[in-house]
N, C-alpha and C positions, 0 to 999 in steps of 0.2 A: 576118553572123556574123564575127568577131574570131577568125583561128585563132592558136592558141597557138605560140609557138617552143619551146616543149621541154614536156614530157608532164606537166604538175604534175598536174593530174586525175586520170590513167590509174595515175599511182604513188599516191595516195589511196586509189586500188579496190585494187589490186592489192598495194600493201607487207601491207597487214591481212592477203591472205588469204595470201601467202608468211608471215609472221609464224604463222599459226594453224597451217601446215604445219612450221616450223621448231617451234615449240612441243611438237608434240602429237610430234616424232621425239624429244626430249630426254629420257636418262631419269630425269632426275634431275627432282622434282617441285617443287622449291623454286627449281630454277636454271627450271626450265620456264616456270613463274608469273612471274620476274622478267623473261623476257627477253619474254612476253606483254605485262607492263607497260611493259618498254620500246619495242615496236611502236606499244602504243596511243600512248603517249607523242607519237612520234615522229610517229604518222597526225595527233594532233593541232596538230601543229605544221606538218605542211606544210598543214590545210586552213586555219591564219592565214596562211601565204602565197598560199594562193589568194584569199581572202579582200584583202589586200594588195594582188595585184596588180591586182582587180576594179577599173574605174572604173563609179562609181553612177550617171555623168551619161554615158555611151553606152545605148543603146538594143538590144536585140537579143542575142544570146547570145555568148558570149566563151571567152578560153582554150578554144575548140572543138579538137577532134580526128578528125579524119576517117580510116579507115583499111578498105579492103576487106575482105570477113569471108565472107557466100557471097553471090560475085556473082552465080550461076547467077538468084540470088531477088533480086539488088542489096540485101541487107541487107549493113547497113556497124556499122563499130564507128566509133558516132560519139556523142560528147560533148561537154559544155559547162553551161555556169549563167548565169544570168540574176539579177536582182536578186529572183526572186522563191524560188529556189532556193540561191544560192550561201550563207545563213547557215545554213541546216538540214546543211551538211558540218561546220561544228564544233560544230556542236549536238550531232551523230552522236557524234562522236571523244571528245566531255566525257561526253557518259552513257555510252559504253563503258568511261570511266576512272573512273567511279562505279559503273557496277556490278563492277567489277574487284576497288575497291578494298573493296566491299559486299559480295562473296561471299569476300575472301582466305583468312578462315580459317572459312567457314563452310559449307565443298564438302571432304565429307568422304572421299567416292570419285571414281577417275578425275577427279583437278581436270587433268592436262593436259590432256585431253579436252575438260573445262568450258571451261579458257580457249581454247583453240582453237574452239571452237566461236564463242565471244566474239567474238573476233578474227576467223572467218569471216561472221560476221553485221554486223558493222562493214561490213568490204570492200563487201558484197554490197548493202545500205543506203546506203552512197555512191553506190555504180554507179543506184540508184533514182533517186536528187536527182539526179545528172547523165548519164543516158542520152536523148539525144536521137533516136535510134533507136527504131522501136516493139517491134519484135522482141528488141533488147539491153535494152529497160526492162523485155518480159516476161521475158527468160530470169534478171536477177536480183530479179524479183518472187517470181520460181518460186523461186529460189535461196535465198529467206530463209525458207522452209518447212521444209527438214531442221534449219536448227538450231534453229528452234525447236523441233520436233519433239520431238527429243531433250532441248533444255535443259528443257522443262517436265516430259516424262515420268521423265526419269532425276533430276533434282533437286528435282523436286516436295517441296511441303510435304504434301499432303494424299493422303490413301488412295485417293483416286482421281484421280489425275496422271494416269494412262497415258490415262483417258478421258477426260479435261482434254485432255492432247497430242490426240490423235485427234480428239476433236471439232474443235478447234480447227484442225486439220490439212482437215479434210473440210470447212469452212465457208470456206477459204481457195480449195481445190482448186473448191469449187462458182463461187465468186468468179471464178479462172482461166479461167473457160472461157468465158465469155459476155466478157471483155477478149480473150483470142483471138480470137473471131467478131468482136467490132469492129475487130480490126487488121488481119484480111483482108477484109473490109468495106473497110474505109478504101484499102487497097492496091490492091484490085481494082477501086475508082470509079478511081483514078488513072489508071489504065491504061486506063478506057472513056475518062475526060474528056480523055485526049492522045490517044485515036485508034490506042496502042499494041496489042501482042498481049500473052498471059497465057502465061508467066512473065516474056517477056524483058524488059516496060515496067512491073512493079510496083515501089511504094519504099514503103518504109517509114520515111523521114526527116522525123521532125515538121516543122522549117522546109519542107520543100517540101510535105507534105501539108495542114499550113495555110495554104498558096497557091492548093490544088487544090480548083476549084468543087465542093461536094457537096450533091446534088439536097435538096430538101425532106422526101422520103420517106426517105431515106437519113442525113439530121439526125438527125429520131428515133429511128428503128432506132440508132444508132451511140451516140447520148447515151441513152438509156436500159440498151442493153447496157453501156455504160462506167461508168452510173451506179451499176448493178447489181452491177459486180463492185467497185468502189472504197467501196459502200455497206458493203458487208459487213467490209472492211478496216479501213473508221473506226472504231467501229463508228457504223452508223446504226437506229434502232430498225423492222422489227421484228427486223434479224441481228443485234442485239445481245448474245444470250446466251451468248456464249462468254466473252466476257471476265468476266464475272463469277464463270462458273466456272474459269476461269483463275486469275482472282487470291484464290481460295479453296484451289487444288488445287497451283497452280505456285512455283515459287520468287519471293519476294517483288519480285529485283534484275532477274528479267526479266519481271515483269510490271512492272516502270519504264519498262525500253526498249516494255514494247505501249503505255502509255499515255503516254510520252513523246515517241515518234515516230509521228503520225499519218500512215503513209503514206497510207492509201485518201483521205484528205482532199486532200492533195497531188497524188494523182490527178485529182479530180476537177478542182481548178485549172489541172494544166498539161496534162490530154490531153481532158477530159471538155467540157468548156464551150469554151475554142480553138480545139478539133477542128468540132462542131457549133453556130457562134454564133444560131443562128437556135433551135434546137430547145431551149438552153441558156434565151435570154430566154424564148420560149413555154412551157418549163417551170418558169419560175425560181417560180411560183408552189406549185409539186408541192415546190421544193429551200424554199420557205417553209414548206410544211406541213411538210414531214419533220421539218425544223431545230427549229419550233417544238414539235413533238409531241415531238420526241428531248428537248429541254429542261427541258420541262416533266415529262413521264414519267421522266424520267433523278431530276431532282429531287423528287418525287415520292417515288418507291421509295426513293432513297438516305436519306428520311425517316423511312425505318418502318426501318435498319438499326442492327445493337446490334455489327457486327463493324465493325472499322476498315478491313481490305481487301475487303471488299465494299463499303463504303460510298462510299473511294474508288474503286472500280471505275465504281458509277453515276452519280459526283461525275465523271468523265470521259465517259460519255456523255453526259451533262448538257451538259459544256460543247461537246463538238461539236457539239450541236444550236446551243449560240449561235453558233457559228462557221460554221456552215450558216446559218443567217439573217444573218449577219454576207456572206456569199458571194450570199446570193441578192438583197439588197437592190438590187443592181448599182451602187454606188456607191463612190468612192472613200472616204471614212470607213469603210464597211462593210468591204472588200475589204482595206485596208489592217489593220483591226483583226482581221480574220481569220488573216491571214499574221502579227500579231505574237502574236495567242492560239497561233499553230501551235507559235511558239520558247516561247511559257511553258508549253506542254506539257512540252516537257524540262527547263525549268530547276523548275517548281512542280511539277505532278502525280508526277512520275517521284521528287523528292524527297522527297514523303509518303510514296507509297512505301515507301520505303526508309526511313521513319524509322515504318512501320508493320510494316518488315522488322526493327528492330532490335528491337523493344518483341518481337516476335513469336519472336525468337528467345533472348532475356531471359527471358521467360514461357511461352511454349509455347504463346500463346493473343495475338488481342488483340479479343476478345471482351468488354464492357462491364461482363459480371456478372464478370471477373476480373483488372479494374482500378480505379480510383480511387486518385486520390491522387498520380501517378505526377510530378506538378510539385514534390515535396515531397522525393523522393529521385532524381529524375532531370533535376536544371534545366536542365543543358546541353541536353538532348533538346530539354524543354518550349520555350526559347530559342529553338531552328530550327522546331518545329513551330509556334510560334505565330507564329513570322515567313512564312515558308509560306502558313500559316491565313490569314494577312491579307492577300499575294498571291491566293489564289486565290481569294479572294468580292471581291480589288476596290481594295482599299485604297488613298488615295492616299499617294505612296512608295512603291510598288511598282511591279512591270512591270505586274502584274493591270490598276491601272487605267486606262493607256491604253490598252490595247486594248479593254476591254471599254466604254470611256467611246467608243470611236472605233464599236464594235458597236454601240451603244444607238442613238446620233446617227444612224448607215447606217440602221437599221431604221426609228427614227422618219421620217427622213426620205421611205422605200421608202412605208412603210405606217404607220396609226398602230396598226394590231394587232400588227403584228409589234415596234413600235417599245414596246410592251406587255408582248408575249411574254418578250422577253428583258430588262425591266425587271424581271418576275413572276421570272424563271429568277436572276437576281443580288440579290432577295429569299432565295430559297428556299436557295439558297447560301448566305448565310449563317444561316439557320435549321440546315439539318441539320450541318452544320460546328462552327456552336457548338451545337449540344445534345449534341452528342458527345464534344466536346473538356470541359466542364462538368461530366460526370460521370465521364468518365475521367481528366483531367488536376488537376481540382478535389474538394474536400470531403476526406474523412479516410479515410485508409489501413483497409481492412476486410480486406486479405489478408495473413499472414506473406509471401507470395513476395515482394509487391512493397516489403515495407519492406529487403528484402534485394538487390532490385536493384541493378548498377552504371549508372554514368550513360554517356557517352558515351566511347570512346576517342579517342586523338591520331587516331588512322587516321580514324575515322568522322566526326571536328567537322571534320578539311579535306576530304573530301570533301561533305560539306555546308554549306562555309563558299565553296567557290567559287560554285556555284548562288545561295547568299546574297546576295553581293556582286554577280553581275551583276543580281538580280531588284531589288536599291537602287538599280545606277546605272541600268539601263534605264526604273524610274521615277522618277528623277529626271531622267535626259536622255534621253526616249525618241525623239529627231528624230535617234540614231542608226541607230536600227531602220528607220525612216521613211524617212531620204533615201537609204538602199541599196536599198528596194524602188520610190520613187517613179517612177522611170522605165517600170522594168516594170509598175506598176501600171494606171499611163495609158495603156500597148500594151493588157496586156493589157484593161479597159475598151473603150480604143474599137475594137477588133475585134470587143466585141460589140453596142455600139450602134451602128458603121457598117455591121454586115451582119445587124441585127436587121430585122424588119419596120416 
């Protein structure tokens, strides 16, 4: 580990969440907003200097921070990123500055509240990507449950938000608890395999706990409870049913940030599979069915849908399942294209989104039987969705298609069913994507609402012109993506074929 000379990480977590408390004290509602935006702003900006000061060709985790927290239990506040973590920090900081600028005037009560909230869900989602700690990864895993809580209940689109929030809330809290039982699991073999007592010799420090021999029986148990709780966060099918009442019930900009940030996914790669190498390969066949069944059923359902946020809702389970087969394949093509599907989560899904949040808030609907037409008086829209559209079923020029070109090849190579599976599932993508887009963005205007539509404003075409712009250059040069993860990728692989059976 590379420890850092001054705290660039720890101001990352922490300006956000001083930011949401400076916000939400201000009482003026329009200086409040601005000085929100100026936070995110600025979080963004120091995670390109972390980004920066990252070298891609070291190995092992960097800018780390190490600091005492309760020793009594040797849990430390300790931090760091790797090449497999450090792009999802401004990944983070862009979709906060997109849903910022995607709710500004369209949170009509307690907006300093909203941003604040923003702003504390920022912080608390950094500290995710770089908590090397298993205890400080859970406490802001827990952490990012109030805000949401609140953002979907109190800004909901739909009449039933509040049970939206809750559900949503109590499929998180069920997730919680079975990642608790494996991090004292994990702490407590530490302390048998050193021969220490309980409390004084448990740790909870990934780097030393993936040093520490862990029994065969204890693989399992550990990667199945892990599996279990980061299943549900993905989502993976069968806890997948929140998110689609989510993005019927919730506010549009933050169901971007659910379907933009795949934590539970990221889970599984940095605690899940590393922690347990052995039980990870012996199951990588279970992490094949899931992925494939998630893929296929995601797309599937998303088939038979006539709403545009629902449809993307299962157009993002879908593609988790490819990126679960993309993870299970165990190869470097797969593994790689999985970590680049992870960032076109925030740059692609998150901004359909959002351009399913404007239509929605334009019309009051974006429901199938109360569109058509909408390319006809809305081009600018049309412009970004169809550039979007074409990222995310694939396209070459886009980010879509190396990764998914890098998925296909992993899986073919794994297996040829799988290498099928997710052939079938980037069929099927673009089947439900354009029959949707065809009859709502195509043919002739059948509603006064929407011949009265406006198209995009200055605010909403630069927030969706930046997402644009990196989804061209990442596919045009996507061995930028590649040569920041490559090192960690090779780690993380051959940990599991060196202590596979």
């Amino acid at each position: 580990m590379i420890e850092a000379d001054f705290p660039l990480l720890s101001l990352t977590i922490i300006i956000p969440i001083l930011g949401a408390v400076l916000a939400g004290s201000i009482r003026n509602t329009d200086l409040a907003k601005q000085v929100a935006f100026f936070i995110a702003l600025l979080s963004l900006l120091l995670t390109f200097f972390v980004l920066i000061l990252f070298d891609p060709d070291k190995s092992g985790f960097q800018l780390v921070e190490r600091h005492g927290w309760i020793s009594v239990l040797n849990i430390e506040y300790l931090v760091g990123v790797d090449g497999i973590s450090v792009l999802f920090l401004p990944a983070t900081a862009l979709l906060t500055l997109m849903t910022m600028l995607a709710s500004w005037n369209t949170v009509s009560h307690s907006s300093r509240f909203h941003f604040s909230l923003l702003l504390a869900l920022e912080g608390v989602s950094i500290g995710i990507f770089c908590a090397l700690d298993t205890v400080l990864f859970f406490l802001f895993w827990e952490l990012s449950l109030p805000p949401f809580f609140f953002l979907i209940g109190l800004w909901g689109i739909g009449s039933q938000r509040r049970s939206a929030a809750m559900k949503y809330t109590l499929f998180m809290l069920s997730g919680g608890v079975t990642l608790l039982l494996a991090i004292i699991v994990l702490a407590t073999n530490h302390a048998t395999q050193t021969g220490g007592q309980i409390p004084n010799d448990l740790t909870f420090s990934l780097p030393v706990l993936l040093g520490t021999p862990l029994p065969h029986d204890l693989q399992n148990l550990v990667f199945l409870l892990l599996l279990f709780g980061f299943a549900v966060k993905s989502p993976l099918v069968p806890f997948h049913t929140w998110l689609p009442t989510v993005a019927m019930e919730g506010p549009t900009h933050i169901v971007a940030i659910l379907v933009g940030l795949k934590l539970g996914v990221y889970g599984i790669l940095r605690f899940a599979m590393p922690l347990a190498p052995v039980a990870a390969v012996e199951f990588s066949w279970v992490l094949s069915v899931i992925g494939a069944f998630t893929l296929i059923y995601g797309a599937l359902i998303a088939l038979q849908q006539t709403n545009l946020r629902r449809l993307l809702a299962y157009a993002s389970i879908s593609h988790v399942g490819l990126v679960m087969v993309g993870i299970a394949s165990l190869n470097m093509q797969g593994f790689q294209g999985a970590v680049f599907q992870l960032l076109n989560f925030t740059l692609i899904a998150s901004s359909l989104i959002l351009i399913a949040g404007f239509i929605h808030h334009r019309l009051g609907s974006t429901e199938i039987v109360h569109l058509g037409g909408l390319a006809k008086v809305m081009p600018k829209l049309t412009f970004f969705y169809f550039l979007f559209l074409l990222a995310s079923i694939g396209v070459p020029g886009t980010s879509g298609f190396p990764a998914e070109l890098l998925m296909i090849i992993g899986a073919l190579n794994a297996h040829s069913v799988l290498g099928v599976a997710a052939l079938s599932g980037a069929i099927l993508s673009a089947a439900y994507m354009l029959s949707y887009t065809r009859r709502a963005f195509l043919g002739p205007i059948i509603h006064n609402e929407v011949k009265q539509v406006i198209d995009l404003q200055p605010r909403e075409m630069i927030l969706l012109l930046i997402p644009a712009l990196l989804i061209l250059s990442f596919g045009l040069y996507p061995d930028y993506i590649l040569d920041i993860n490559q090192v960690a990728s090779e780690a993380w692989l051959s940990r599991l074929t060196m202590q596979s059976p």
